[in-house]
C-alpha angles and dihedrals in degrees: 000000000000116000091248080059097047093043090044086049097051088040093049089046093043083063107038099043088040085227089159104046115218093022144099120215117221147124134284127253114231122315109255100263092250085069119100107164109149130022109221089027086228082154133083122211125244147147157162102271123188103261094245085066107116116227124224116203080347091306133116118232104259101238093057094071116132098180109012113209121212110195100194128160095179095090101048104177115012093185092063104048123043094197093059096042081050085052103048099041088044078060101044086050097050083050093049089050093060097041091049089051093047099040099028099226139183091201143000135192123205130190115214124196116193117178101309100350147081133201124184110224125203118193129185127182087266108024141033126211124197135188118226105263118262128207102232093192089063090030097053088081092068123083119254095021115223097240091056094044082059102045090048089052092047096050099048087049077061101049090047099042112013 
């Protein structure tokens, strides 16, 4: 699967299945042009929004997102290559700045999906925290599977303090 297709499927199940409650899953409308995240753009932008968020064209405004989700196949295995984990954190970081500066945040949580597996991210203005990275395809036979446990949690976070 691309990663459009692998982003548009989780998106798609996080709705239907009503895995983050009190939030819509969706994409993002276009970055704010000081934003320059990601080179080569390979990455769509989506995340949980908070269900009151209007949709233009069936996409959330960019600087409403509450848990943003990155759906990326480039870096295949960050534990085995050190030049690939520095890249992609590097990314994720240049993504939490500016939503820190936007949104004006004292924290931020991000879920990130690469190939077949997922990590939750949680950023403050000074740290970052981030969850070994679970395959989801072998994960989705426990119950509760550890990508819905996250997205529940996530969405009840939303629901106390958004």
């Amino acid at each position: 699967m691309t990663n459009l297709e692998v982003c548009m499927a989780l998106l798609e199940a996080i709705d239907q299945h009503r895995l983050a409650p009190g939030c819509m899953a969706a994409c993002c409308s276009a970055r704010p042009n000081f934003c320059v995240i990601d080179g080569d753009g390979d990455t769509l932008d989506a995340a949980l929004f908070d269900h009151d968020v209007e949709l233009s064209s069936s996409r959330a405004p960019w600087t409403a997102q509450e848990v943003p989700i990155f759906c990326c196949d480039r870096n295949g295995n960050m534990e085995d290559d050190e030049e690939k984990r520095k890249e992609m954190l590097s990314w994720y970081s240049r993504y939490a700045a500016v939503l820190f500066d936007v949104q004006q945040r004292l924290f931020l949580v991000m879920i990130a999906v690469t190939g077949r597996t997922f990590r939750i991210l949680r950023w403050d203005r000074s740290w970052v925290v981030m969850s070994e990275a679970v395959d989801y395809a072998t994960s989705c036979g426990v119950h509760p599977s550890p990508i819905a446990t996250s997205l529940k949690c996530s969405g009840r976070t939303l629901l106390l303090f958004g």
